[in-house]
N, C-alpha and C positions, 0 to 999 in steps of 0.2 A: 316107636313114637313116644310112649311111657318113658324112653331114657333123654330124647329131646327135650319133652317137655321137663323134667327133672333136672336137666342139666341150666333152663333158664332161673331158678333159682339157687340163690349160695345154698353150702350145705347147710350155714349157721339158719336160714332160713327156712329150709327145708325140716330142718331136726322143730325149730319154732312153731311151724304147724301143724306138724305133727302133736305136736304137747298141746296145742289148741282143740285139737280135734280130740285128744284124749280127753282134755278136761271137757270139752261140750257134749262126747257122749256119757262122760257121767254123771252132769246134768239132767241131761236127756233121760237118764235112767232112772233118776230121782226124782225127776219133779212130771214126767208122762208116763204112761201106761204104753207099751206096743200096740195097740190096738189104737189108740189114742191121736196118735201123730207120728209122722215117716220123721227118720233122722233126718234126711235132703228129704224134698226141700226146707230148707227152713224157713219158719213163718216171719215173718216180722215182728210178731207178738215175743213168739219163741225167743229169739234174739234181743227182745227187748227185755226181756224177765233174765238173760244172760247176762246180759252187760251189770243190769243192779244185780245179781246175786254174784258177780266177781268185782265188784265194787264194796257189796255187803264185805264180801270176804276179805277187803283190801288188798286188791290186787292190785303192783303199780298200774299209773295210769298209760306205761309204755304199753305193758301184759296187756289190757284191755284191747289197746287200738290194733296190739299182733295180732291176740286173736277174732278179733271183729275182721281184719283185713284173709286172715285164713280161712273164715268163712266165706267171705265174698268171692277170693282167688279162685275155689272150688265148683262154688254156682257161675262164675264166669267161664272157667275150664268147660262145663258142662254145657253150657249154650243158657241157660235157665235164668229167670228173673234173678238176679242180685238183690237180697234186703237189707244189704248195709248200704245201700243209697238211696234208701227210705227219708224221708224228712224225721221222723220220729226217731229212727237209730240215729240220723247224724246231730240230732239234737242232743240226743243223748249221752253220747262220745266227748259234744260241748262241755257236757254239764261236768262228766268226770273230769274234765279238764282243768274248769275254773275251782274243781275240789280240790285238785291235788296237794299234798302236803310239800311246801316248800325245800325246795333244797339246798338242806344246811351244809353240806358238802363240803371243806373248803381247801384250795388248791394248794399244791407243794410246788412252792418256787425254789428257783436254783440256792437260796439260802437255804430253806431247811431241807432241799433235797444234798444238799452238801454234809450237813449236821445227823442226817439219818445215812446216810452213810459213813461217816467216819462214828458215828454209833454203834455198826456193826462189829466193831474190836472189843465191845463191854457186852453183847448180846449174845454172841456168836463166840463161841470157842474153837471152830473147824475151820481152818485159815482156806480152806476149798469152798465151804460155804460163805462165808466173808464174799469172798473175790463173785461168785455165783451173785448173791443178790444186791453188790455193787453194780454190778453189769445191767442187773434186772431193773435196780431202781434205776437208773441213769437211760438206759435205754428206753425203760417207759415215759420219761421224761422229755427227752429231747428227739423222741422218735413219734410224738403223738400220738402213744401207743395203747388200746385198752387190753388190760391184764388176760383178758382171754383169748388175745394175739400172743401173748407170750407164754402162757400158764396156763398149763390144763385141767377140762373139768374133773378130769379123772385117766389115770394113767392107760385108760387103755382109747385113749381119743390124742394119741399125741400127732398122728397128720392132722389137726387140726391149728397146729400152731405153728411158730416160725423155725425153719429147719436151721439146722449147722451148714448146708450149702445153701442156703440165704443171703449169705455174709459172705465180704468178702472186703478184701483193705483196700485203698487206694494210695499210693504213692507219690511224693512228689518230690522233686531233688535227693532224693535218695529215700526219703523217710516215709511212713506212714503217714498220711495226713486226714484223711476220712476214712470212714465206713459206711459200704451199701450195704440198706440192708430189703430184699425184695422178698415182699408181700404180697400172698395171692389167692388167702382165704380172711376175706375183712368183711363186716356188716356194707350192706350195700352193693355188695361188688356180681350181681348176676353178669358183669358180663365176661366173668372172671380172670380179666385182664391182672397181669402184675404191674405191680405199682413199688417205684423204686423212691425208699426212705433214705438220704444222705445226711449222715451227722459228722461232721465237722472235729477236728479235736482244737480242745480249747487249753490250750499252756497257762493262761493267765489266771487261771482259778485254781483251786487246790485239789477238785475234782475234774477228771476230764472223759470226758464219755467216751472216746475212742480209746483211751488208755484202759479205761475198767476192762472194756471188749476183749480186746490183746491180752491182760494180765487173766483174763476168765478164759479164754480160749487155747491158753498154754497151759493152763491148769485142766481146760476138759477134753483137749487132743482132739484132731481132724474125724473123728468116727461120723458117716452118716446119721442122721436123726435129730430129736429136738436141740433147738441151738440151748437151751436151759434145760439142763438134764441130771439127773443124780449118776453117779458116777457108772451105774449100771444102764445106762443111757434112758432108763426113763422119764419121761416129764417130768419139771417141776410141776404138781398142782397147784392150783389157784386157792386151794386151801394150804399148802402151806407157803404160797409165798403172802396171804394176809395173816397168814402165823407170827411167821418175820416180821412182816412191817407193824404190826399190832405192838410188836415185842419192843421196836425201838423206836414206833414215836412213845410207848409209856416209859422209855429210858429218857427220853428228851421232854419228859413230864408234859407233852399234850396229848388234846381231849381224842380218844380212838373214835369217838360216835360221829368227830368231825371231819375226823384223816382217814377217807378208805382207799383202796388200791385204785380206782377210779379220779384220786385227788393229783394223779401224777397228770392223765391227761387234762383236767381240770388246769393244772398250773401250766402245763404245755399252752394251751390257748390265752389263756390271762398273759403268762409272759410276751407272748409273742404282741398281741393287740397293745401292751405296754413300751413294745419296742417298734411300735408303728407299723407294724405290718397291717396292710389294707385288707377288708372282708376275703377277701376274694382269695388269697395269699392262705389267710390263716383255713378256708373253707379248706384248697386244694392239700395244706399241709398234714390235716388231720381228717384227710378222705371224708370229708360230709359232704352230703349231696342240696343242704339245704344249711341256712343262718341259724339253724338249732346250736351250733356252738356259742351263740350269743349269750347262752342259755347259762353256760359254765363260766361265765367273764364274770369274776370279782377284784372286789377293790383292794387292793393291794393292804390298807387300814386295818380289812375287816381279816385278812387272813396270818395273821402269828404270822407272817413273814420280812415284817416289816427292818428286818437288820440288814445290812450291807453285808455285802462276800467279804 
C-alpha cells in the first residue's frame, strides 16, 4: 500500500516533503520540549509559529506553501484533522504571499538566446563542451524546459533528468526536420504520464535548435543515460551548467542577478504569448497545471532583448 500511495506523488514531490518534514522537525526540536507537544498532530498554533519562523528565515514564498501542503498531505493520509485549512493558516500563507519579493527575473529571448550561444566560442575552449551547452541553452528554450529537467542536482540523481533514449529525430523528405523529446519526471506530473516535447528546426536564424541537438549528439554517441552528460556519461549539474551561463551572459556584459537558468523558460512563455499563442496553448506547452505562467510574461522593453535576429 506504502508503494501505491508513493507512487501518486512525482518523485520531485516526494524528495520536497520529505525536506519539509525534515525542516519541521527541527523546528519542532527547537522551539518544543518532547513532553511539550506530539510531532503529528500538528497544532494549528504550531503551524502557525512555522510558517513566520520560515518566513523569518526567508524562505521562498513557493518553499513555504510546499511545505505547509506536506504537512496537510500527511494529516489527510492519516484520516486526522488537516490545520492547513485552518482560517488562521490560510490567512497566513495570504500574507506571505502579498510579501513576496518581486521577480526581477528577466527572460532570454531567441535574440540573446542566439548571442549567448555563439558566446560560447570566447567562454568555452572544449569544442565538446561548446556543442553540449548550445544543445542545453536551445533546448531549455524552445522546449519550455526548467534546468532541473535537464541538469542535475547532483551526479548521483541522474534518472532524475531527461535521458539519451528520450530523443529521438523526425524525418521528413529525406532530412531531419524535428526532435521529440519525451518527458516523464516534471513538477506536477503525479500521474506520471509522458508527455511529448516537439521542436521544430528553424533554417531561418543562425541558431537552430534541432541542429545544436544532432551536432551534440554526434559528439556524445548513442550510450544509454543522461541526454547531457560529461563524456563519462555522467550528468551535467545544474551547478555547472549555471557556471556556464554565468560565464557568458558576463561575456555578453549583462546583469547575472537578472539572467538565471530559470530565464530560459521565462523567455520560452513571453515568446510564445508575443507570437499569439492563446493561454491555454502556452499552459499545455510548458506543462502548468494553472495561469501561474502569467507570472513569467514580460515586456519585451524591460528585457535587454529588444534587437532583432
Amino acid at each position: 500500500m506504502n508503494e501505491l500511495l508513493n507512487s501518486s506523488l512525482t518523485s520531485g514531490s516526494q524528495k520536497a516533503y520529505q525536506r519539509a518534514w525534515t525542516c519541521y522537525r527541527q523546528f519542532h526540536a527547537r522551539f518544543y520540549s518532547a513532553c511539550e507537544t506530539q510531532l503529528i498532530p500538528v497544532s494549528i498554533d504550531a503551524l502557525a509559529l512555522f510558517i513566520s519562523y520560515l518566513s523569518c528565515k526567508k524562505f521562498a514564498v513557493a518553499t513555504i506553501h510546499s511545505y505547509v501542503s506536506a504537512i496537510g498531505y500527511v494529516h489527510r493520509l492519516r484520516g486526522i484533522g488537516d490545520p492547513t485549512k485552518s482560517f488562521l493558516i490560510q490567512k497566513l500563507l495570504t500574507a506571505t504571499s502579498r510579501n513576496r519579493v518581486s521577480d526581477i527575473r528577466l527572460p532570454i529571448l531567441r535574440p540573446l538566446l542566439h548571442q549567448l550561444v555563439s558566446s560560447l566560442c570566447s567562454t568555452n575552449s572544449s569544442a565538446a563542451q561548446r556543442k553540449r551547452y548550445a544543445a542545453m541553452f536551445t533546448t531549455a528554450f524552445y522546449g519550455f524546459f526548467r534546468i532541473g529537467e535537464l541538469a542535475a542536482k547532483n551526479v548521483d540523481s541522474s534518472g532524475d533528468v531527461l535521458q539519451y533514449d528520450d530523443l529521438c529525430f523526425i524525418s521528413s523528405n529525406g532530412s531531419i526536420s524535428m526532435a521529440k523529446l519525451t518527458i516523464r519526471k516534471f513538477k506536477h506530473n503525479t500521474a506520471n504520464k509522458a508527455f511529448e516535447i516537439l521542436i521544430a528546426r528553424e533554417n531561418s536564424v543562425s541558431v537552430c535548435p534541432v541542429q545544436t541537438l544532432i551536432d551534440y549528439c554526434g559528439m556524445r554517441g548513442a550510450a544509454s543515460g543522461p541526454l547531457f552528460c560529461e563524456s563519462d556519461l555522467r550528468p551535467v549539474t545544474i551547478s555547472s551548467f549555471n557556471t556556464e551561463l554565468k560565464r557568458c551572459l558576463v561575456f555578453c556584459g549583462l546583469d547575472t542577478s537578472r539572467y538565471k537558468g530559470h530565464s530560459f523558460r521565462i523567455g520560452a512563455a513571453t515568446h510564445a504569448s508575443e507570437q499569439g499563442f492563446s493561454d491555454s496553448q502556452i499552459r499545455k506547452l510548458g506543462r502548468w497545471q494553472s495561469d501561474a505562467f502569467k507570472a513569467y510574461l514580460r515586456s519585451g522593453a524591460l528585457s535587454a532583448n529588444a534587437q532583432n535576429d
